[in-house]
C-alpha positions as a printed Julia matrix, in Angstrom:
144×3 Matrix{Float64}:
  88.8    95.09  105.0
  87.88   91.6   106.8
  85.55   89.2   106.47
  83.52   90.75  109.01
  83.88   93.97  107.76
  83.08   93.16  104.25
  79.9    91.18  105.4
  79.31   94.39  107.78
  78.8    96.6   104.63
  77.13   94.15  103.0
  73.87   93.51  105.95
  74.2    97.39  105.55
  73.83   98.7   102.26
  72.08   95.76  101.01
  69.67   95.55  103.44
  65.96   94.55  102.74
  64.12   97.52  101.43
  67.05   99.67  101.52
  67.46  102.54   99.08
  70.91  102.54   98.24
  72.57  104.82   95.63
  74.84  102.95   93.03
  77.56  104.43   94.97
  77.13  102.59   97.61
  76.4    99.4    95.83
  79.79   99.88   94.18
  81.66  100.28   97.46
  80.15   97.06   98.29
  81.09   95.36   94.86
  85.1    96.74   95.36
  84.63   95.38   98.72
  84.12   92.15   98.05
  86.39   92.09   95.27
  89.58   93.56   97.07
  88.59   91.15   99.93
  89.07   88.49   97.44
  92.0    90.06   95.92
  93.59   89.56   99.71
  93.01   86.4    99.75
  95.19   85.55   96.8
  98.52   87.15   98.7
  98.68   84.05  100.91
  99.87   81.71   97.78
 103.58   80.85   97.04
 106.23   77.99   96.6
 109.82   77.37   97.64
 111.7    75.33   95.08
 115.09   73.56   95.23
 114.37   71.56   98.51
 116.63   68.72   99.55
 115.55   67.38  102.92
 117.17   67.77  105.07
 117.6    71.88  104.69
 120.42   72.6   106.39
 120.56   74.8   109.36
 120.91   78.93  107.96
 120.44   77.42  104.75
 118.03   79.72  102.2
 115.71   78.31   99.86
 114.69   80.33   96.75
 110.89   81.56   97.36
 108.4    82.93   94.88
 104.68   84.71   95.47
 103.62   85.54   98.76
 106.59   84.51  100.58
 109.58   86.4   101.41
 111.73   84.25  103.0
 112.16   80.19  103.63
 115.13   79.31  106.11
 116.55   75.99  107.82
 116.07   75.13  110.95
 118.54   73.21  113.67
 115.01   71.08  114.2
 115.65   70.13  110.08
 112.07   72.41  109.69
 112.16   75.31  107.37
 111.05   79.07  108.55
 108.6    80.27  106.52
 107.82   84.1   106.34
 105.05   85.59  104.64
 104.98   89.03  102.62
 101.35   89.64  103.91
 100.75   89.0   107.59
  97.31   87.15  108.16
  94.66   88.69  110.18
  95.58   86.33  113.02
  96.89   83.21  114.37
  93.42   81.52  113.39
  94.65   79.89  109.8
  95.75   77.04  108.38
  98.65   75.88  105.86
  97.84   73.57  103.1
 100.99   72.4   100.96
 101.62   70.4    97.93
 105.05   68.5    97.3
 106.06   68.75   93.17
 108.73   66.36   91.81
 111.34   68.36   90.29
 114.14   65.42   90.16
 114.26   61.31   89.84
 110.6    59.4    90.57
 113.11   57.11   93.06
 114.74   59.58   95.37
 111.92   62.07   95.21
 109.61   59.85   96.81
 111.73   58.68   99.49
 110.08   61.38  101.78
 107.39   61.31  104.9
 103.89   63.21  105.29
 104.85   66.77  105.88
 103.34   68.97  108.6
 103.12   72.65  109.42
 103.83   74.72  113.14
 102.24   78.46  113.28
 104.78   80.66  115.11
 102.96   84.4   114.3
 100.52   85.56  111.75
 103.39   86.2   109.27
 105.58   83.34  110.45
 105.34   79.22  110.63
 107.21   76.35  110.19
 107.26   73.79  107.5
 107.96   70.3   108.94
 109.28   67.23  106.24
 111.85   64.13  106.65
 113.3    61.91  104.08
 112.48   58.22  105.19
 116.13   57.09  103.14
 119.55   59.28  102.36
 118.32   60.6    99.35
 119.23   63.85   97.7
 115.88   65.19   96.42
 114.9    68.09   94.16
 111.52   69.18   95.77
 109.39   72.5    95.0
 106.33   72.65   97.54
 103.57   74.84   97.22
 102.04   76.49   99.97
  98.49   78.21  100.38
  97.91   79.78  103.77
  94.23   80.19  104.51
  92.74   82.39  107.22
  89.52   81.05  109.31
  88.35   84.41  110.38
C-alpha cells in the first residue's frame, strides 16, 4: 500500500463514531506497519569508492541497492532493488572515511540526478589526484 492508501483505510475504519471490529482495526495496524516496513527498502551503501569511478567500473553494493556502475560523465549509476512509487523523491547521502584523513578529504560536495523510479545518478569529484577509500550511504526518500 501507499501513503494514500494507508491514510485511505485509516479516515475509513477509524472514522469518528465508527464501529469497527478488531479485525479491521488490525488491518489498519499491519497497514501502517508494512507501510513503514517499505520505507526501510530504500536504505543502502556502496563501499570501495575512489573518485573518479571509472567508466564500466562496479562498485560493491549492500541493502537496497543492486547495482552501482561508472559513468563516462565520472557519475556512478545507481539501481535500486525496490522501485519507488514515482519520480517524486529525493536522495540523501553520507560520505564515510574508510582510508587516510588527507586523501579522503580531498573531495567536493556530492550531488544526485533521478533517471527512473528505480534508477539515479550519484554525482562526486576529487578537488586533488588522490586515491580515496570512500563508502557512501544512501537513503532514498519518496515525497508521495
Amino acid at each position: 500500500m501507499n501513503y494514500t492508501e494507508v491514510l485511505d483505510l485509516i479516515n475509513t475504519n477509524l472514522a469518528s463514531a465508527s464501529n469497527i471490529t478488531a479485525a479491521e482495526h488490525r488491518e489498519v495496524e499491519i497497514a501502517l506497519l508494512n507501510y513503514g516496513k517499505a520505507q526501510n527498502n530504500y536504505v543502502g551503501y556502496i563501499t570501495g569508492v575512489d573518485l573518479p569511478v571509472a567508466n564500466g567500473s562496479s562498485l560493491t553494493v549492500n541493502g537496497g541497492i543492486t547495482s552501482a556502475v561508472g559513468t563516462a560523465s565520472n557519475g556512478v549509476l545507481i539501481t535500486l532493488t525496490t522501485s519507488m512509487p514515482s519520480m517524486n523523491y529525493y536522495v540523501r547521502s553520507f560520505v564515510e572515511s574508510l582510508g587516510t584523513y588527507t586523501a579522503d578529504t580531498e573531495i567536493r560536495r556530492e550531488s544526485f540526478k533521478k533517471i527512473s523510479t528505480t534508477q539515479f545518478y550519484y554525482i562526486q569529484s576529487e578537488t586533488n589526484a588522490q586515491a580515496q577509500n570512500l563508502k557512501i550511504h544512501f537513503e532514498v526518500i519518496s515525497l508521495d
